[in-house]
C-alpha positions in Angstrom: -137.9 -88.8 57.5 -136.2 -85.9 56.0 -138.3 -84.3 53.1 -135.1 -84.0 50.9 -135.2 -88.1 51.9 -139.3 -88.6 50.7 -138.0 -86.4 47.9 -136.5 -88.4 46.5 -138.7 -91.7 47.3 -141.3 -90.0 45.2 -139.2 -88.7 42.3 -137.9 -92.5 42.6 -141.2 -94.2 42.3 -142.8 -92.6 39.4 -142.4 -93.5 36.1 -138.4 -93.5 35.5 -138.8 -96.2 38.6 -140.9 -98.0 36.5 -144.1 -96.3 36.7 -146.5 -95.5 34.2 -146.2 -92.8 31.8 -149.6 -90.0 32.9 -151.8 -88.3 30.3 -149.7 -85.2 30.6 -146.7 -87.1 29.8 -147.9 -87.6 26.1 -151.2 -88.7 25.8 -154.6 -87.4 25.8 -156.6 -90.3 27.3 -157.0 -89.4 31.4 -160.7 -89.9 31.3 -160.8 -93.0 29.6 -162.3 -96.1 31.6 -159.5 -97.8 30.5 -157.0 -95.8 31.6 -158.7 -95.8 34.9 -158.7 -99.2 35.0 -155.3 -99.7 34.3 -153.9 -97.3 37.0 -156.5 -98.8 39.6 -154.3 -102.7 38.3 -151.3 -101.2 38.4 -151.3 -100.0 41.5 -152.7 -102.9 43.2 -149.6 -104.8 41.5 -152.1 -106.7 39.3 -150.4 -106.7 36.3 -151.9 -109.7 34.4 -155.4 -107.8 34.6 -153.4 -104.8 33.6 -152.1 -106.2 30.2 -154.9 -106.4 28.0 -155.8 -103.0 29.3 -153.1 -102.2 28.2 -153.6 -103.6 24.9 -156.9 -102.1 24.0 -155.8 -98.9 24.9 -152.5 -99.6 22.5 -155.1 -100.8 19.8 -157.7 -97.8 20.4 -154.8 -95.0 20.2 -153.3 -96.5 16.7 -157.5 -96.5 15.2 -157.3 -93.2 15.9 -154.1 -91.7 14.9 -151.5 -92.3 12.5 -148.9 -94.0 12.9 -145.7 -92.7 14.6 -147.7 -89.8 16.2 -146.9 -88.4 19.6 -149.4 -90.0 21.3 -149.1 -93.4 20.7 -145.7 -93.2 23.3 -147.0 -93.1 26.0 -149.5 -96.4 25.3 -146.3 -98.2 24.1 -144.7 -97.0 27.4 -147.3 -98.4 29.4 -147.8 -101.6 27.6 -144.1 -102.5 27.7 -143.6 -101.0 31.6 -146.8 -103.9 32.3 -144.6 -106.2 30.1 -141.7 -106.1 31.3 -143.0 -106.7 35.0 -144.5 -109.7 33.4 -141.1 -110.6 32.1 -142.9 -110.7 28.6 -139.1 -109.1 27.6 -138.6 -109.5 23.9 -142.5 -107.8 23.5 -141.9 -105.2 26.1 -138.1 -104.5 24.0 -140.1 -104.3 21.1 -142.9 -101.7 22.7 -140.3 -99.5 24.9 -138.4 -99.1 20.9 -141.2 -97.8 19.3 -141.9 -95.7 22.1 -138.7 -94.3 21.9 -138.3 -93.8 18.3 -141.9 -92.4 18.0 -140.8 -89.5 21.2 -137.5 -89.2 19.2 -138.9 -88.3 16.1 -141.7 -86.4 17.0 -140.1 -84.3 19.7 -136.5 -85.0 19.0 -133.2 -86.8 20.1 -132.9 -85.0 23.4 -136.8 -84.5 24.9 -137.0 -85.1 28.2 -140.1 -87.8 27.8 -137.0 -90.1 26.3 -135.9 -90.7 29.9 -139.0 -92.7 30.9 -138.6 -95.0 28.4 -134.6 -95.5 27.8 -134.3 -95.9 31.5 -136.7 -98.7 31.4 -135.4 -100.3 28.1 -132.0 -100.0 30.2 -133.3 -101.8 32.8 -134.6 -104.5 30.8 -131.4 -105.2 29.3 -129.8 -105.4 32.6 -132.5 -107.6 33.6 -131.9 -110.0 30.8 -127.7 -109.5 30.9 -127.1 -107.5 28.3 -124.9 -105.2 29.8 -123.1 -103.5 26.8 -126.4 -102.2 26.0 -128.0 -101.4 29.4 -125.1 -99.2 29.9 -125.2 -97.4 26.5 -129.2 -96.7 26.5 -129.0 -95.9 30.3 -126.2 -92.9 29.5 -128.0 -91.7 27.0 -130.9 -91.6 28.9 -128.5 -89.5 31.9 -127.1 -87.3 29.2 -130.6 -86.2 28.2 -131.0 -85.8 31.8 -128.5 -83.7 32.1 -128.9 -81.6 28.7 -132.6 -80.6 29.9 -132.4 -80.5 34.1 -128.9 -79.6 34.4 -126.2 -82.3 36.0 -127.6 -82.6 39.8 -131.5 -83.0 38.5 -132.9 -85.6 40.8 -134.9 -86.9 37.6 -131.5 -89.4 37.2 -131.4 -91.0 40.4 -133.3 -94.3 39.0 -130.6 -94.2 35.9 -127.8 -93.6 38.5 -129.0 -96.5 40.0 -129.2 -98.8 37.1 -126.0 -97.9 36.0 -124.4 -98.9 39.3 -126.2 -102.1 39.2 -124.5 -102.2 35.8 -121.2 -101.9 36.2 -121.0 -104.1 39.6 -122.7 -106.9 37.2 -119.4 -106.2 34.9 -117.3 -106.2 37.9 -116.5 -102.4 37.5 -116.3 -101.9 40.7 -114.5 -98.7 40.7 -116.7 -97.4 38.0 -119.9 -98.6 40.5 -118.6 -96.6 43.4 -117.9 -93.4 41.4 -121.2 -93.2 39.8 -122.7 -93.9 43.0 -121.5 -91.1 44.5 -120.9 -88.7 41.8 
């Protein structure tokens, strides 16, 4: 295998694949048991034991700072990422939003730590057929891409992806094969 190939594999994998968000993504919490914990469940797939993990770590991050801080997206990011492979949708929508919002307002409308969690939220409403809005969230999410990595950043192959999936859901077939290859 190529190492442009496992490249991309890796870039793919990580949290715009549906990963979870690390301690130097936004959050202050890598020595935590719990956070332990929950990366030992997540990568064992076991996502049930992952989810009130999850939670207290949530609950424990909004004890101790205020609310709509910085780091509290990354918690939210994690908790929704578990919930949505639960297909607990309408609390993971609800989780991946506040995430957003919070990363929005704190570091503003084009920070790069938006792609982890509008890719996802994009997914999810592709997941549940809402296709007008996949679309919109998941080019915004390839615009900010773009604005901070430049137009061929690898960091957009997941959203390339989605939006291909997208569009050939739509029957935009066309529109599929050009954003594929573009």
């Amino acid at each position: 295998m190529s190492t442009w190939v496992r490249a991309l594999a890796v870039l793919s994998s990580g949290m715009l694949g549906g990963g979870l968000a690390s301690a130097g993504d936004v959050s202050d919490d890598t020595t935590s048991p719990d956070r332990e914990a929950l990366q030992m469940h997540w990568a064992a797939g076991d996502y049930a034991d992952a989810l009130p993990i999850a939670e207290r770590i949530v609950e424990a991050k909004q004890r101790t700072v205020a609310a709509g801080q910085y780091e509290l997206a990354a918690p939210l990011h994690n908790l929704a990422t578990i919930q949505r492979n639960l297909q607990q949708y309408d609390a993971s929508e609800q989780n991946f939003a506040r995430s957003i919002d919070i990363a929005a307002e704190t570091k503003g409308p084009y920070a790069p730590i938006l792609l982890a969690s509008m890719s996802q939220l994009g997914a999810l409403h592709y997941q549940t057929q809402r296709y007008a809005e996949s679309l919109e969230l998941l080019r915004r999410a390839q615009h900010i891409a773009h604005r901070n990595h430049g137009v061929y950043t690898l960091k957009q192959l997941s959203i390339v992806d989605w939006i291909t999936k997208v569009n050939l859901a739509t029957g935009q077939i066309l529109a599929a094969t050009c954003n594929a290859l573009s």
